[in-house]
VMD Tcl script that builds the backbone (N, CA, C; Angstrom):
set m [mol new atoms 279]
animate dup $m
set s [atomselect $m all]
$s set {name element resname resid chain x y z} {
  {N N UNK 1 A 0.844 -1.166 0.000}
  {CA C UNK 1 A 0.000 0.000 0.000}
  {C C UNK 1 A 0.893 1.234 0.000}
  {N N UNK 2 A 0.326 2.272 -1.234}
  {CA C UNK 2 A 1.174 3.444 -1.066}
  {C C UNK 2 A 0.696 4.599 -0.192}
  {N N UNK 3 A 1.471 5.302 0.547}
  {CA C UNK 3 A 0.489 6.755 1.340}
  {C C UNK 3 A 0.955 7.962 0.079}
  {N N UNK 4 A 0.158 8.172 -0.227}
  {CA C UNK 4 A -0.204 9.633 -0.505}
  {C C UNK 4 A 0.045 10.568 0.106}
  {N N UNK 5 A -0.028 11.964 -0.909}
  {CA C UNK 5 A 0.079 13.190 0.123}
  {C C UNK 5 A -0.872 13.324 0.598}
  {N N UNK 6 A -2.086 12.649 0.237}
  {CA C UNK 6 A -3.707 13.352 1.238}
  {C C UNK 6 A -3.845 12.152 2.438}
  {N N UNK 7 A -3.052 12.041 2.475}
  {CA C UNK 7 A -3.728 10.258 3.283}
  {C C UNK 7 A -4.089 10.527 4.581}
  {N N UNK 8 A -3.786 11.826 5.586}
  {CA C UNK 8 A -3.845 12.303 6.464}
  {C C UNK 8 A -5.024 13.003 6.493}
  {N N UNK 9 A -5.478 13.380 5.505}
  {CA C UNK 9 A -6.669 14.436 5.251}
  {C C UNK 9 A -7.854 13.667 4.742}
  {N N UNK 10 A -7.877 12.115 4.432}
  {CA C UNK 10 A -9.092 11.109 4.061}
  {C C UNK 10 A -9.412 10.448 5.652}
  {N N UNK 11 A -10.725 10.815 5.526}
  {CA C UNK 11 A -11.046 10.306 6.976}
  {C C UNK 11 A -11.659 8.920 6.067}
  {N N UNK 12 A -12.090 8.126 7.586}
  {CA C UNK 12 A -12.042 6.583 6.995}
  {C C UNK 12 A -13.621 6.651 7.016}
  {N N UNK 13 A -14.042 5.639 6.032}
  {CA C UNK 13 A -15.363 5.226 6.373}
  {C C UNK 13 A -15.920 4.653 7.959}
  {N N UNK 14 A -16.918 4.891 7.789}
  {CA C UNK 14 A -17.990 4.856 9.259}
  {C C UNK 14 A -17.880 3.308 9.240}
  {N N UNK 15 A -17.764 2.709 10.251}
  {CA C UNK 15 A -18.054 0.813 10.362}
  {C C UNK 15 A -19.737 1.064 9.986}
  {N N UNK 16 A -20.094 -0.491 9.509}
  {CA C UNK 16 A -21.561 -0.912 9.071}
  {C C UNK 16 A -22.605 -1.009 10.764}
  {N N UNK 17 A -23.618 -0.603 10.144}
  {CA C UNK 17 A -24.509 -1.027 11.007}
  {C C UNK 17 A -24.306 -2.127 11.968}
  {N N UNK 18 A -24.197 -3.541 11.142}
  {CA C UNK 18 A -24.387 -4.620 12.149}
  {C C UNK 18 A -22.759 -4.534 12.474}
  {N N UNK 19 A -22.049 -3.904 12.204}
  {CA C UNK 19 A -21.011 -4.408 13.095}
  {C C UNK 19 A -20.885 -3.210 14.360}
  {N N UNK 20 A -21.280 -2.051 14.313}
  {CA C UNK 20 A -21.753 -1.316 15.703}
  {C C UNK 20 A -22.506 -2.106 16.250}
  {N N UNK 21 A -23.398 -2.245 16.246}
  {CA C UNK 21 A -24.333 -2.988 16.978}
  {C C UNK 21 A -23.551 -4.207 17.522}
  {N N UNK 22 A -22.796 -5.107 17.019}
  {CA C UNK 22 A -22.063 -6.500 17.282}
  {C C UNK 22 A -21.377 -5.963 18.293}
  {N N UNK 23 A -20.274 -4.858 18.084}
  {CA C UNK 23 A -19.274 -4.749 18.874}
  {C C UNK 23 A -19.869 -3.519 20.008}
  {N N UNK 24 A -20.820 -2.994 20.307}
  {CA C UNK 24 A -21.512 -2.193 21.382}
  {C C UNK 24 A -22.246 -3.482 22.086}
  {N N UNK 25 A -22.763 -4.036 21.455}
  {CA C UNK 25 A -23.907 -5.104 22.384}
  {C C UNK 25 A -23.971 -6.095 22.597}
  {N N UNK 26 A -23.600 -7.458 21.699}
  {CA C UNK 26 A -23.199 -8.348 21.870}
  {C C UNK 26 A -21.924 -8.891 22.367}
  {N N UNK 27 A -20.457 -8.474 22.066}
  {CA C UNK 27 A -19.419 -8.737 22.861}
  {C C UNK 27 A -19.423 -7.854 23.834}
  {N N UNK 28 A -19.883 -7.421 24.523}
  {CA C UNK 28 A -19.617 -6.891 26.286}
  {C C UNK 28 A -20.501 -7.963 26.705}
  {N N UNK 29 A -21.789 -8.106 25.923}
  {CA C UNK 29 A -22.480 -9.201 26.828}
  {C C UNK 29 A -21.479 -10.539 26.998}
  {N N UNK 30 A -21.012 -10.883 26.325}
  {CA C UNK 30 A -20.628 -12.092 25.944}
  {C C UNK 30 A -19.223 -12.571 26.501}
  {N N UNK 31 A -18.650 -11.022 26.864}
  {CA C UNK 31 A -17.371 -11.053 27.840}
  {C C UNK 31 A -17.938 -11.104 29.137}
  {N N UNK 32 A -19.254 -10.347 29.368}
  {CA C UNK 32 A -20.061 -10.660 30.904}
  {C C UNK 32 A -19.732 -12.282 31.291}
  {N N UNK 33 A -20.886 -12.743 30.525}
  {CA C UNK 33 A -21.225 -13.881 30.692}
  {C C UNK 33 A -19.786 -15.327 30.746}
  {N N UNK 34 A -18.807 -15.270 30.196}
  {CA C UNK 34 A -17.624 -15.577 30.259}
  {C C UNK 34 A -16.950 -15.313 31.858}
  {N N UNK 35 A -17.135 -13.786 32.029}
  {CA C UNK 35 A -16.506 -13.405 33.388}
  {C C UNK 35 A -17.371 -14.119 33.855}
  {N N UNK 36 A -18.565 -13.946 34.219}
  {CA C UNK 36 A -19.157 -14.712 35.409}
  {C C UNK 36 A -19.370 -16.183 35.620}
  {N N UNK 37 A -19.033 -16.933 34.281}
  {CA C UNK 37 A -18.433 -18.247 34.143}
  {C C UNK 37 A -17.733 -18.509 34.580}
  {N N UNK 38 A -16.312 -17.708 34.324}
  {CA C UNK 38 A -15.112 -18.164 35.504}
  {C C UNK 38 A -15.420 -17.629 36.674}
  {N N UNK 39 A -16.324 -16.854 37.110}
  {CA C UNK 39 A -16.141 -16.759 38.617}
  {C C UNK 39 A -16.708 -17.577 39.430}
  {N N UNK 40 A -17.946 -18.131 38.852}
  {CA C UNK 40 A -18.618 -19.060 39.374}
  {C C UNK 40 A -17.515 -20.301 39.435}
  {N N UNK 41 A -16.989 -20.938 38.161}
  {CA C UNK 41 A -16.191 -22.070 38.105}
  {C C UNK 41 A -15.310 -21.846 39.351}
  {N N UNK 42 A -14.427 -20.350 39.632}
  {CA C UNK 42 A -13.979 -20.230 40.901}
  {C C UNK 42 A -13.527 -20.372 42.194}
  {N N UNK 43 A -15.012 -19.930 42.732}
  {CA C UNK 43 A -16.172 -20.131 43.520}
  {C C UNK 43 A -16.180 -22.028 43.788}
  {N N UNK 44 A -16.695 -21.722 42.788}
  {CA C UNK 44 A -17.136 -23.597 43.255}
  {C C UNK 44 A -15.671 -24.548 43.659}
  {N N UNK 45 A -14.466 -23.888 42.523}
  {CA C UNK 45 A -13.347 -24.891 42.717}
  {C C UNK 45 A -12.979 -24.910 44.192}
  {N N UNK 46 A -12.883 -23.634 44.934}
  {CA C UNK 46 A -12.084 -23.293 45.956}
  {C C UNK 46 A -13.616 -23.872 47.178}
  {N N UNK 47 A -14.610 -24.498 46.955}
  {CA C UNK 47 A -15.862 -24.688 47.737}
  {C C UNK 47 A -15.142 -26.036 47.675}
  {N N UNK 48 A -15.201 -26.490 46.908}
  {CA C UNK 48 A -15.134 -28.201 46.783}
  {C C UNK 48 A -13.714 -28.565 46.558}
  {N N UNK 49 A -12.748 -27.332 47.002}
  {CA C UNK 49 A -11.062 -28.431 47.015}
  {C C UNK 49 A -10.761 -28.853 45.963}
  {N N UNK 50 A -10.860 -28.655 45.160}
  {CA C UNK 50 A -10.640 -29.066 44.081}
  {C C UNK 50 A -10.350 -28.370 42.804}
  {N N UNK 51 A -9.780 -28.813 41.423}
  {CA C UNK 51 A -9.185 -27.994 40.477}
  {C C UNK 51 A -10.113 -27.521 39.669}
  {N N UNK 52 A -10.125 -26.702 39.239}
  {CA C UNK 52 A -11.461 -25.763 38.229}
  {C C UNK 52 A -11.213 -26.620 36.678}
  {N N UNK 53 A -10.140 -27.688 36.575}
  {CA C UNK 53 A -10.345 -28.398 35.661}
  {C C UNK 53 A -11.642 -29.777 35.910}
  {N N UNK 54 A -10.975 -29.940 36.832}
  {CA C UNK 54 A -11.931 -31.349 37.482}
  {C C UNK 54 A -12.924 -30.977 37.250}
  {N N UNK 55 A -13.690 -29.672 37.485}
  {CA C UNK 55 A -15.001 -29.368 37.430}
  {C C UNK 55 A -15.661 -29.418 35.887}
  {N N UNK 56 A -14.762 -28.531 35.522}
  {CA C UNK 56 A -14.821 -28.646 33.323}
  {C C UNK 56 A -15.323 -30.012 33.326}
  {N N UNK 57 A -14.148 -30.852 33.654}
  {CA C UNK 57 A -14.219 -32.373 32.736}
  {C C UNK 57 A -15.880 -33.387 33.460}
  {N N UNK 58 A -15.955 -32.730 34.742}
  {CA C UNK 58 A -17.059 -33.233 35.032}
  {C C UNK 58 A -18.333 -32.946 34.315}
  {N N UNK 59 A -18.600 -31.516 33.852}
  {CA C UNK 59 A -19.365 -30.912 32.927}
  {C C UNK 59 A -19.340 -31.361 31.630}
  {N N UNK 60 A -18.558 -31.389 31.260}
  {CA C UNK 60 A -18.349 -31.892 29.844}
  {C C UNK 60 A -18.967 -33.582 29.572}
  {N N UNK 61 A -18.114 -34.541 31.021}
  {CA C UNK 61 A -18.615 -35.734 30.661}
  {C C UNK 61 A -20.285 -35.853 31.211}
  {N N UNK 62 A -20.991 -35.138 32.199}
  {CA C UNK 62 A -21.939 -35.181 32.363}
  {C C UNK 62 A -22.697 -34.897 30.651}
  {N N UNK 63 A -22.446 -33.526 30.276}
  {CA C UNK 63 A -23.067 -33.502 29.061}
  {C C UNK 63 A -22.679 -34.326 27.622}
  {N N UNK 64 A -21.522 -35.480 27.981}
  {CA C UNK 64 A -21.801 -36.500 26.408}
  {C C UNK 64 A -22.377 -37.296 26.931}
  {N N UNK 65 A -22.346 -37.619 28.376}
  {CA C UNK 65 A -23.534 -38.392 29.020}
  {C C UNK 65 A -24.882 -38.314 28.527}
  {N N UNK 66 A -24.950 -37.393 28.668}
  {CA C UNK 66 A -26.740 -37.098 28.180}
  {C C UNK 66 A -26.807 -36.828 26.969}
  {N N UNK 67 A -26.133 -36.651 26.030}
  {CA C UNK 67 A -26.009 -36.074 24.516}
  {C C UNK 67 A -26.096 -37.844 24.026}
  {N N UNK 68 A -25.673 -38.782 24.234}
  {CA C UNK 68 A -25.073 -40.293 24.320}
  {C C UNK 68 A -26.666 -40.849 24.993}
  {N N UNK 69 A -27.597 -40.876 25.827}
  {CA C UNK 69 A -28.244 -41.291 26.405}
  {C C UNK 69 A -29.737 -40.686 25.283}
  {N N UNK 70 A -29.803 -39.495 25.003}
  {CA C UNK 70 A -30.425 -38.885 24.248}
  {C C UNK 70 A -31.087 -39.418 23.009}
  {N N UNK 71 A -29.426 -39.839 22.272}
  {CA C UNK 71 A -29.734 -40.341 21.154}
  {C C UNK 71 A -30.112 -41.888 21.004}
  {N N UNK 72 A -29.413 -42.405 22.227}
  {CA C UNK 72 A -30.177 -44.017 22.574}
  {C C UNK 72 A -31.539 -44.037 22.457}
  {N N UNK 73 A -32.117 -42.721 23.261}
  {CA C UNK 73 A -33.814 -43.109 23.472}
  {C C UNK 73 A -34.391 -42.631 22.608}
  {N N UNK 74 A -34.001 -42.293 21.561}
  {CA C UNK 74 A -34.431 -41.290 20.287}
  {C C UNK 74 A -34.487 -42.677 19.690}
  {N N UNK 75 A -33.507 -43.259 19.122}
  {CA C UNK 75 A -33.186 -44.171 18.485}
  {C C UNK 75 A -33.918 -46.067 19.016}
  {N N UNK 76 A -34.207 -45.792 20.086}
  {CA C UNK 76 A -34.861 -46.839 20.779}
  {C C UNK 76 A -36.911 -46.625 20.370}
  {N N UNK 77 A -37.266 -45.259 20.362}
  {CA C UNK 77 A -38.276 -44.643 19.963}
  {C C UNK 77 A -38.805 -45.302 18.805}
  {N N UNK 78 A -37.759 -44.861 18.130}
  {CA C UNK 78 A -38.320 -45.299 16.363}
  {C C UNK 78 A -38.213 -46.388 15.976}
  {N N UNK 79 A -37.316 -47.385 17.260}
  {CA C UNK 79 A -37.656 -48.788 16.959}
  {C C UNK 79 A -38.791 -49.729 17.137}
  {N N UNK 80 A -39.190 -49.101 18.286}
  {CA C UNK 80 A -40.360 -49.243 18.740}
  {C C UNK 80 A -41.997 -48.771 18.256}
  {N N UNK 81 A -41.612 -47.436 17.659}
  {CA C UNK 81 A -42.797 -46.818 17.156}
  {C C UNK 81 A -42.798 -46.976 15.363}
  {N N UNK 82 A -43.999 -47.987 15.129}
  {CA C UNK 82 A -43.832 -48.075 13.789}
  {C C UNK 82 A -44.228 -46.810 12.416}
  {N N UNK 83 A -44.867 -46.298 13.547}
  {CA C UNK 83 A -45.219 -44.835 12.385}
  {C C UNK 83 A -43.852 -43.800 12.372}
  {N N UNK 84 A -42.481 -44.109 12.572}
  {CA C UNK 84 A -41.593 -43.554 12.318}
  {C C UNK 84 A -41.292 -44.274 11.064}
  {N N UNK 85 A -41.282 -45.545 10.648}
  {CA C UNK 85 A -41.216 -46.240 9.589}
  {C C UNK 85 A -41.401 -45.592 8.681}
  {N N UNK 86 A -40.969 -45.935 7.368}
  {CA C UNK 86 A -41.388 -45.240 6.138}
  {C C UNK 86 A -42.595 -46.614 5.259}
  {N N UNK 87 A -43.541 -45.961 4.954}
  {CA C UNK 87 A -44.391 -47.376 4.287}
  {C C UNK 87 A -44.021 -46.908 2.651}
  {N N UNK 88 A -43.680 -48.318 1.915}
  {CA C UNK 88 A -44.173 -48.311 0.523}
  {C C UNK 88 A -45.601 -48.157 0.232}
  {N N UNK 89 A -45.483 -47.934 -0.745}
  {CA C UNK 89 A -46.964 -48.291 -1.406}
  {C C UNK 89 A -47.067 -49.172 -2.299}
  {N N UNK 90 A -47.682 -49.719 -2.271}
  {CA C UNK 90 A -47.930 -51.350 -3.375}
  {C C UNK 90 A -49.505 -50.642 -4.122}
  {N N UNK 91 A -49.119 -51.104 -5.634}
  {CA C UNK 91 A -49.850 -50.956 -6.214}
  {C C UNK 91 A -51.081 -52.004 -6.248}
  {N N UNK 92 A -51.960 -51.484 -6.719}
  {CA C UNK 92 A -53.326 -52.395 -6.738}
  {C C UNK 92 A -52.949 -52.956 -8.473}
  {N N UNK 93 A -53.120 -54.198 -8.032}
  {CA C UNK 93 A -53.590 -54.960 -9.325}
  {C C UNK 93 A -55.019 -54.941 -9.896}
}
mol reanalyze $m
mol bondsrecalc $m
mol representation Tube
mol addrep $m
């Protein structure tokens, strides 16, 4: 990129709509909610003695637990329920 002699004197374009809006409202929320994630995680580590990882991995395996259990009974459902089936149709002779 070359500078010019005016390059000092071009003011820049205005950012777009949705990206004011993104960066006023959505990331402060979203750094909130993060902070108060780790504070809680915290909180709890230093309650229960324990490492604020231990707690993660407990979260995590609780939720493939149920993500894993989910799809069993989903899948147990449609074995059971025959109107999940797909019917042919047979033609009439």
């Amino acid at each position: 990129m070359l500078i010019g002699p005016d390059y000092l004197l071009k003011k820049p374009e205005r950012p777009s709509v949705p990206k004011v809006f993104f960066d006023t409202q959505i990331v402060p929320i979203a750094a909130n909610l993060a902070g108060g994630c780790e504070v809680a995680l915290d909180r709890t580590a230093r309650r229960l003695r324990v490492r604020p990882m231990v707690i993660v991995a407990w979260a995590l395996g609780l939720a493939g637990m149920s993500l894993a259990g989910l799809s069993t009974l989903r899948r147990e459902r449609r074995r059971t329920n025959p109107s999940h089936r797909r019917t042919t149709i047979t033609s009439r002779d």
